[in-house]
NUVO-230223 format. One line per 4 residues: number of its first residue (from 1); for each residue x, y, z of N, C-alpha, C, O. Coordinates in pm, 1 decimal, always signed. Layout:
NUM> X/Y/Z/X/Y/Z/X/Y/Z/X/Y/Z  ... $
***
This chain:
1> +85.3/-116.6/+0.0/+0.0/+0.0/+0.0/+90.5/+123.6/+0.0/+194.2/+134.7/+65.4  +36.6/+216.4/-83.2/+122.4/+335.0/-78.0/+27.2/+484.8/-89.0/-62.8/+524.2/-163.2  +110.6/+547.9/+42.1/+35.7/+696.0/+7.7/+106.4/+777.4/-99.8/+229.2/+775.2/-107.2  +41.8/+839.3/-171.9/+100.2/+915.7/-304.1/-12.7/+1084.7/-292.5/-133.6/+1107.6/-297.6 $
5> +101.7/+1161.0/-276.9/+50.9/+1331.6/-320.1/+118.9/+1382.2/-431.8/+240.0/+1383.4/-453.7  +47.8/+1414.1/-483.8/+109.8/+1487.6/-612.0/+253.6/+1456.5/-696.3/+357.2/+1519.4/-717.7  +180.3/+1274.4/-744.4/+295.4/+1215.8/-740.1/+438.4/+1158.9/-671.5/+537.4/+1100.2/-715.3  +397.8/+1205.3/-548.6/+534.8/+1149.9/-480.8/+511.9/+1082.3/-371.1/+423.2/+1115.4/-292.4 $
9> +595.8/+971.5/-352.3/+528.4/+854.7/-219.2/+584.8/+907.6/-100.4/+699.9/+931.1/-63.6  +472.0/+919.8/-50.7/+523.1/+950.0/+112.3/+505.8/+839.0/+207.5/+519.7/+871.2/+325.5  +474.8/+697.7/+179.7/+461.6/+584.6/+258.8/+432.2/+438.1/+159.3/+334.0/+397.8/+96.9  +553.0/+392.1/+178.5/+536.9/+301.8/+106.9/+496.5/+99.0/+250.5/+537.8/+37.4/+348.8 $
13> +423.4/+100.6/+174.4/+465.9/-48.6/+327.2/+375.0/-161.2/+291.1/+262.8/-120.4/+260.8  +387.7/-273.6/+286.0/+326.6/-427.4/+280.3/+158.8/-402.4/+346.5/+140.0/-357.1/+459.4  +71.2/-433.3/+271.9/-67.5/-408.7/+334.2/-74.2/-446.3/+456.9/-138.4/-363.2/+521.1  -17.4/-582.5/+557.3/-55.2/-640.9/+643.2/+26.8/-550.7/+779.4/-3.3/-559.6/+898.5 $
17> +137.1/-464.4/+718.7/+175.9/-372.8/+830.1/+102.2/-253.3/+816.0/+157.3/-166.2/+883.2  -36.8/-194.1/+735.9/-86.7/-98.2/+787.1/-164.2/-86.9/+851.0/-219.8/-193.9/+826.1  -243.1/-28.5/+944.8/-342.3/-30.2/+1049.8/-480.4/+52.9/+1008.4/-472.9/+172.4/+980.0  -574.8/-0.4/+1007.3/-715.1/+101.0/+968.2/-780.9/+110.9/+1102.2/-822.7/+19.7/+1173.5 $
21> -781.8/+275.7/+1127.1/-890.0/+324.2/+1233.0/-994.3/+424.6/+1173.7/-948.8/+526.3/+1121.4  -1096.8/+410.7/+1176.0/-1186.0/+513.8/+1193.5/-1189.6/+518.6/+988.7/-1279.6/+595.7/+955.4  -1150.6/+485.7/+921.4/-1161.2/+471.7/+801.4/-1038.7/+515.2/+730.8/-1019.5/+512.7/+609.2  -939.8/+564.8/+845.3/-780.4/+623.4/+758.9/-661.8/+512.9/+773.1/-637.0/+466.5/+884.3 $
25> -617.7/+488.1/+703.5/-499.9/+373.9/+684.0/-394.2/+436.6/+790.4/-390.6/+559.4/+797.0  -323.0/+374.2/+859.3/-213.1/+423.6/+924.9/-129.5/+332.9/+872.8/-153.6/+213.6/+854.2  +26.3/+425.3/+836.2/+115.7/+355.0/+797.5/+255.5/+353.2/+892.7/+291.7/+457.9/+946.5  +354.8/+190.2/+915.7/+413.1/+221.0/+1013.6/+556.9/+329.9/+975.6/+600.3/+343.8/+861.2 $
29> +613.7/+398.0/+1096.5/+692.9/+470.7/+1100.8/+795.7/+460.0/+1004.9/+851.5/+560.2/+960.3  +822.0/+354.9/+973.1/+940.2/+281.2/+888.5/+929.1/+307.1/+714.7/+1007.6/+327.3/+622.0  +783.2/+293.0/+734.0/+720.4/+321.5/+590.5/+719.4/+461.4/+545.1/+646.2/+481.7/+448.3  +781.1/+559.4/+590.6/+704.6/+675.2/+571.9/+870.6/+718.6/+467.5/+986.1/+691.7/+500.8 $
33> +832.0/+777.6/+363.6/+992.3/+855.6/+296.8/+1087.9/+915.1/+377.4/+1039.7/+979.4/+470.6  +1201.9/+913.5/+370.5/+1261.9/+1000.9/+435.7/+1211.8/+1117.4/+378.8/+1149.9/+1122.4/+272.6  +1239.2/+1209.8/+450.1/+1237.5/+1414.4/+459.7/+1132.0/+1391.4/+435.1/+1105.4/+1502.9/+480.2  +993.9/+1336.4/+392.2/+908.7/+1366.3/+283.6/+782.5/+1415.6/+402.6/+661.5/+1408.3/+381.0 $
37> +834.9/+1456.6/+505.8/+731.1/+1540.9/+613.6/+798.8/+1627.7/+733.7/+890.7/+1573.2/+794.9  +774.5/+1708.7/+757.0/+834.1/+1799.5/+848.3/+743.0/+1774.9/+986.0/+644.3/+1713.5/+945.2  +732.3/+1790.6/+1104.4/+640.8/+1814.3/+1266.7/+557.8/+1948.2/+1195.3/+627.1/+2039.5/+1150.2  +449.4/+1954.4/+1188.9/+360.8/+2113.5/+1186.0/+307.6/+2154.1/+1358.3/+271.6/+2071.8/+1442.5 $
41> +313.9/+2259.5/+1370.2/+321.1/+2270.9/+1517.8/+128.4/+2283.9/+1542.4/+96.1/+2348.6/+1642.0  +38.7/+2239.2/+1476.3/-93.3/+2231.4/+1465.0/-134.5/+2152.2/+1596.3/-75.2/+2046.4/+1617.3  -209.7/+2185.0/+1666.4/-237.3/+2057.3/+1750.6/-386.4/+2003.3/+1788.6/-484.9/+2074.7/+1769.8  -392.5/+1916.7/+1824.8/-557.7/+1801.7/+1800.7/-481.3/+1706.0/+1888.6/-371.6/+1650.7/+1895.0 $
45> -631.8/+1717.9/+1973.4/-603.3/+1579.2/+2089.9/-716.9/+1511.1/+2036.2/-800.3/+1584.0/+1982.7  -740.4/+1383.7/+2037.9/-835.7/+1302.3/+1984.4/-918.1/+1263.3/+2161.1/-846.1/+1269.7/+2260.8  -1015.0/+1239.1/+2169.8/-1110.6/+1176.4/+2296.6/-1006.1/+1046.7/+2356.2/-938.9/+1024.3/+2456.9  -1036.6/+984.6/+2236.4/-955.3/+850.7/+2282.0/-843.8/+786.9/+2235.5/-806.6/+687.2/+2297.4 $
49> -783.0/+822.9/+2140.3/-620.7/+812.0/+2099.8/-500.3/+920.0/+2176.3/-382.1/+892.7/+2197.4  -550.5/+1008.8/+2198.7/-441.9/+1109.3/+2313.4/-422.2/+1206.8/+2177.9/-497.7/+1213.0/+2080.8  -325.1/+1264.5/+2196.1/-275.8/+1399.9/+2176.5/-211.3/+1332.6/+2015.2/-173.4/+1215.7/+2007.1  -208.8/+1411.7/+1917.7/-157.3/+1358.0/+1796.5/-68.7/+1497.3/+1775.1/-66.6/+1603.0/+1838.2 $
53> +12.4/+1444.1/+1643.2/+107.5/+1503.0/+1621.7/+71.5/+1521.5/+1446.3/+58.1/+1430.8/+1364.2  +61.5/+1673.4/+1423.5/+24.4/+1715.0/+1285.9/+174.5/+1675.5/+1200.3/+271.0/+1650.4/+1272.5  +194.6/+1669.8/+1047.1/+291.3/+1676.0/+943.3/+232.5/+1764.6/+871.1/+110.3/+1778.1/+877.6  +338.9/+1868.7/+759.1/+323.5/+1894.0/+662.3/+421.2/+1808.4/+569.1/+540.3/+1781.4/+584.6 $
57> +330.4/+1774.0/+465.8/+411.4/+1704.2/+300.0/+475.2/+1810.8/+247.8/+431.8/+1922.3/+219.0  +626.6/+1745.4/+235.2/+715.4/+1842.2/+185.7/+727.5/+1766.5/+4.8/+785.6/+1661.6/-23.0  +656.6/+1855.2/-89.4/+667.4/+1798.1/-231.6/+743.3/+1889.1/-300.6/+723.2/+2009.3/-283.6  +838.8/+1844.3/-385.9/+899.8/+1920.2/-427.6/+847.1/+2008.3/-542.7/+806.3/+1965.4/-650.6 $
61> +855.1/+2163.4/-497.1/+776.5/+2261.6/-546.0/+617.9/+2314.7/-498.5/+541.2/+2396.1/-549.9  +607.9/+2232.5/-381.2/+448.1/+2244.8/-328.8/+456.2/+2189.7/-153.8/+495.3/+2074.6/-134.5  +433.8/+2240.8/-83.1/+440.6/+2237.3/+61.9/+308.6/+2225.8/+83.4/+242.3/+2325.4/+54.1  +232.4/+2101.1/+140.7/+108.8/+2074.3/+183.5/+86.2/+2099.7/+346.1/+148.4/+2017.7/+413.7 $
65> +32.9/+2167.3/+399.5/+55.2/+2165.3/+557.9/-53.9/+2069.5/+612.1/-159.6/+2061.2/+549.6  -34.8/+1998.0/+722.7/-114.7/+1912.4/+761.9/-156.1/+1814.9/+714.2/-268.2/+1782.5/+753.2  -90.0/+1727.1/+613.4/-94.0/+1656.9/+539.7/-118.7/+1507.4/+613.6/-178.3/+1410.9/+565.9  -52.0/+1519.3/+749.0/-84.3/+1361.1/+816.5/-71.2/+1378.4/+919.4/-25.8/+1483.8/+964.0 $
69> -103.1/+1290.9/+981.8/-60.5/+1261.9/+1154.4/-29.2/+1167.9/+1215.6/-6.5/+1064.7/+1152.4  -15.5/+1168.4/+1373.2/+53.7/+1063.9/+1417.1/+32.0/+1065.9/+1566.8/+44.4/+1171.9/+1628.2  -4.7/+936.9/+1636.9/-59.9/+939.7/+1801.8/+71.8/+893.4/+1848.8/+79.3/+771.0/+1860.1  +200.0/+974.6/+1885.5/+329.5/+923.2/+1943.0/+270.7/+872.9/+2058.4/+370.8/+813.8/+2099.0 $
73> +203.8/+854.7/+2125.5/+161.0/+803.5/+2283.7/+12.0/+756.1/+2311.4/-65.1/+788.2/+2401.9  +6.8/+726.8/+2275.2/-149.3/+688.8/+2248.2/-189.0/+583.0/+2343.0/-147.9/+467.0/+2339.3  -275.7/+634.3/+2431.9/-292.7/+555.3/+2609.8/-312.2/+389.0/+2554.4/-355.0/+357.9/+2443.2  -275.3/+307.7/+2646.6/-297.7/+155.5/+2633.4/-456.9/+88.5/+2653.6/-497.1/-27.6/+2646.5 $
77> -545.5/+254.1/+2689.6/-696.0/+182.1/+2620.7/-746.1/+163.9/+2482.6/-828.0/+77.0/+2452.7  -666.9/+293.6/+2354.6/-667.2/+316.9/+2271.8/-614.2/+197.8/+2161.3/-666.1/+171.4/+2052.8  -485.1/+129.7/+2228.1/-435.6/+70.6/+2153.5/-540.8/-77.7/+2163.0/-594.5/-120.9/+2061.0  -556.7/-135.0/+2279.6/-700.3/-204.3/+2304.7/-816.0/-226.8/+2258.4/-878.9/-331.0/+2239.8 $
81> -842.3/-100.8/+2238.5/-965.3/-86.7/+2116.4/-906.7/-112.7/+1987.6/-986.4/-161.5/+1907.6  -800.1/-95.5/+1948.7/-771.8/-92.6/+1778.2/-729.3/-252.1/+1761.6/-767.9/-317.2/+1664.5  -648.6/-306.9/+1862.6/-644.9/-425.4/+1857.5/-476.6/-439.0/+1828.6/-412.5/-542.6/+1810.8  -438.9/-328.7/+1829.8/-279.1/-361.0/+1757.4/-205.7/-181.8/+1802.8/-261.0/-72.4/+1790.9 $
85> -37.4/-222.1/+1865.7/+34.4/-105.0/+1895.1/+16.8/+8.7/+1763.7/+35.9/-57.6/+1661.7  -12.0/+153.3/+1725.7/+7.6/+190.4/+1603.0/+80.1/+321.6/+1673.0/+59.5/+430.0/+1618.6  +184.0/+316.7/+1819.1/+246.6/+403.1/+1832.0/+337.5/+464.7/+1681.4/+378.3/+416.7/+1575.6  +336.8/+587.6/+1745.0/+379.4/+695.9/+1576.0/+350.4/+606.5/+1473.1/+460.2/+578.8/+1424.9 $
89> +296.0/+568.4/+1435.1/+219.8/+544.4/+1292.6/+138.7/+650.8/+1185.2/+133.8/+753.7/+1252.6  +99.6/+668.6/+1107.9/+121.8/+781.4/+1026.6/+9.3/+734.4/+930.4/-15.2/+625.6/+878.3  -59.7/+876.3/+925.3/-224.8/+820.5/+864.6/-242.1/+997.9/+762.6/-201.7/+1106.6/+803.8  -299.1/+976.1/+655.0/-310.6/+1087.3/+580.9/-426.1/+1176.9/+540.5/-530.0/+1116.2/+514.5 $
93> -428.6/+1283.7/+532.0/-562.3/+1368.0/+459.9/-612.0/+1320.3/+353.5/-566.3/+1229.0/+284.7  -715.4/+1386.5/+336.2/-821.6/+1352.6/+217.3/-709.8/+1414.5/+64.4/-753.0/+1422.9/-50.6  -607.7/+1439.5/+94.9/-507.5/+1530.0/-69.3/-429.3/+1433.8/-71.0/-342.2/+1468.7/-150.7  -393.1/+1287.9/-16.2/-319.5/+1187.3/+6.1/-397.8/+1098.7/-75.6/-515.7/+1068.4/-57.7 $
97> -327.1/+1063.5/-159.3/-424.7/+914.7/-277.5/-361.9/+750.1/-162.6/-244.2/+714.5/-169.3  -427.6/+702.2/-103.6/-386.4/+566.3/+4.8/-443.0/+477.9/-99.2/-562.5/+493.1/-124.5  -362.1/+368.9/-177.2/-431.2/+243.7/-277.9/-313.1/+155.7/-237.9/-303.8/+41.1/-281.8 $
***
């Protein structure tokens, strides 16, 4: 499975290592391009995943802000419910093509 913006992969990874919550693919940390996201200092705590961590997609010639995110800590009820660890795992906006 791979996320692709404006032509360029920002997560490439084997279907059975990505995680689906809530209808967005999370992809693991490992999978993600190098440089191909910066920390955006945006912030969103979710009810029940904890505090997430915004990205902007860095494309060359086009800077997407908020392009993905990521639950670095995400309480051990959260992970319970999903059924599987998806510490920093990495899930994308609706401008992210996930196939």
């Amino acid at each position: 499975m791979q996320a692709v913006l404006d032509g360029t992969v920002l997560a490439d990874a084997n279907d059975a290592d990505v995680v689906s919550i809530e209808g967005n693919w999370y992809f693991p940390p490992e999978a993600i391009t190098p440089q191909a996201l910066s920390e955006s200092d945006t912030p969103y705590t979710c009810p029940w995943k904890g505090k997430a961590q915004y990205f902007d997609a860095r494309i060359p010639g086009n800077d997407h802000p908020d392009a993905a995110w990521s639950y670095p800590q995400p309480p051990a009820s959260a992970v319970d419910r999903v059924g599987r660890d998806f510490t920093g795992y990495v899930a994308f906006g609706k401008d992210v093509t996930v196939a």
